[in-house]
C-alpha positions as CSV (number, residue, x, y, z in Angstrom):
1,X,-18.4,18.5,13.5
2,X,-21.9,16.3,13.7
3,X,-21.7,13.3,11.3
4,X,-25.6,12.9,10.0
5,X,-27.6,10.0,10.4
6,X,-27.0,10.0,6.4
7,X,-23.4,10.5,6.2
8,X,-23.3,7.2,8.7
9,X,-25.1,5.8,6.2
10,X,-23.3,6.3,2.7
11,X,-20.1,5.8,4.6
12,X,-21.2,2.4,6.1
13,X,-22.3,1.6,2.0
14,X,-18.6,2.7,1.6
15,X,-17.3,0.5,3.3
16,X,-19.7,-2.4,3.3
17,X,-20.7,-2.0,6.8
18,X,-24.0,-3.2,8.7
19,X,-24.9,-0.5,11.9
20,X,-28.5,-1.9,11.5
21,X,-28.0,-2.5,15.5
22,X,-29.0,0.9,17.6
23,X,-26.4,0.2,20.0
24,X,-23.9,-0.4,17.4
25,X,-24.8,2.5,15.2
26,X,-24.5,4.9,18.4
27,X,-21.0,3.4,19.5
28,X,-19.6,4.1,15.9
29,X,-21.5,7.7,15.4
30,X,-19.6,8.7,18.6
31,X,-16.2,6.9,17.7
32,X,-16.1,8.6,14.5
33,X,-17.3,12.2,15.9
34,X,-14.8,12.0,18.4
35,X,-12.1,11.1,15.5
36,X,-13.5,14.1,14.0
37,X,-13.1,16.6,16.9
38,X,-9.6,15.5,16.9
39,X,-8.6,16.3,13.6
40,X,-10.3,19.4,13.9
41,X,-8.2,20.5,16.9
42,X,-5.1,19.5,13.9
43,X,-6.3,21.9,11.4
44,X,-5.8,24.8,14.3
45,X,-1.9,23.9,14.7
46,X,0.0,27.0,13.7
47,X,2.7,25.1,11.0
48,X,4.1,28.5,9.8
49,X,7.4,27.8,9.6
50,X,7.4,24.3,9.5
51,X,8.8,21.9,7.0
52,X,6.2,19.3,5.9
53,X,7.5,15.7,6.7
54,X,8.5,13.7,3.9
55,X,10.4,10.9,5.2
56,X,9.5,9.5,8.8
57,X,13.2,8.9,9.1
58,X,16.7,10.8,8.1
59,X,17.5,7.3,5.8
60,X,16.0,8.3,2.2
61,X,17.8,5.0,0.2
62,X,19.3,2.3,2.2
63,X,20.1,0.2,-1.0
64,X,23.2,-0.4,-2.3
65,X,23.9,0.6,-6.1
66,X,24.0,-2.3,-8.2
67,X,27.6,-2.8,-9.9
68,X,28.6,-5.3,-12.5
69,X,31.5,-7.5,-11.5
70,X,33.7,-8.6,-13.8
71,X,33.9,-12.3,-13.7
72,X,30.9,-12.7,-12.0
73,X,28.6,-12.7,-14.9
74,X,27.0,-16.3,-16.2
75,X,27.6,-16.3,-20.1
76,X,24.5,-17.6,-22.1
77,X,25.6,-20.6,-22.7
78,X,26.2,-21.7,-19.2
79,X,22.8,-20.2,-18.1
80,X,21.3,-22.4,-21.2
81,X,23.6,-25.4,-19.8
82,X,22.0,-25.5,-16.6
83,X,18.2,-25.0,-18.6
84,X,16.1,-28.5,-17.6
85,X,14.2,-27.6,-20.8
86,X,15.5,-24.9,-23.5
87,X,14.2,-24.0,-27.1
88,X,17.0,-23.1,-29.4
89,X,18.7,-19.9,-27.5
90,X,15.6,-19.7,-24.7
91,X,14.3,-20.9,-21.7
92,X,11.7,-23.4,-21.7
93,X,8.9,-22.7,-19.0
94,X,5.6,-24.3,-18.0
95,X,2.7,-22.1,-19.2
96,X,1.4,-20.1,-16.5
97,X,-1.9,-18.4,-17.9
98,X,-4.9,-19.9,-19.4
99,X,-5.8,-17.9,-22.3
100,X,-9.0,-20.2,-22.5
């Protein structure tokens, strides 16, 4: 595929992108034709058959499950306790947006 001089340009608008330079223009324009020529050699991969990948490894969750132990739960009054600054049953935080 031949990238035109103005898809060069709306993709360097894209992506904010000077090629002003010749020599810099001509070094991208073949970069990205040659990135081009590759992907087109992709789309002729026969994938009949294949499964698309989903996961790039056979791990899908790695997390543990998150269980309650009995015992190990802080009651609110100790949570409270520990508060520097509390408001009747709440926390008392600095303000951390400006509603100005």
């Amino acid at each position: 595929m031949k990238i035109t001089d103005s898809t060069l340009d709306r993709i360097a608008e894209l992506a904010k992108l000077d090629y002003s330079d010749p020599a810099a223009r001509a070094v991208i324009l073949a970069d990205m034709e040659r990135v081009l020529s590759f992907v087109e050699k992709l789309n002729e991969v026969d994938t009949t058959g294949v499964e698309p990948l989903i996961f790039m490894t056979e791990e899908q969750d790695v997390l543990r499950e998150d269980d309650v132990v009995p015992g190990d739960v802080v009651s609110k009054a100790d949570a409270l306790r520990n508060s520097p600054v509390k408001d009747s049953d709440y926390f008392k935080v600095p303000r951390v947006v400006d509603k100005g």
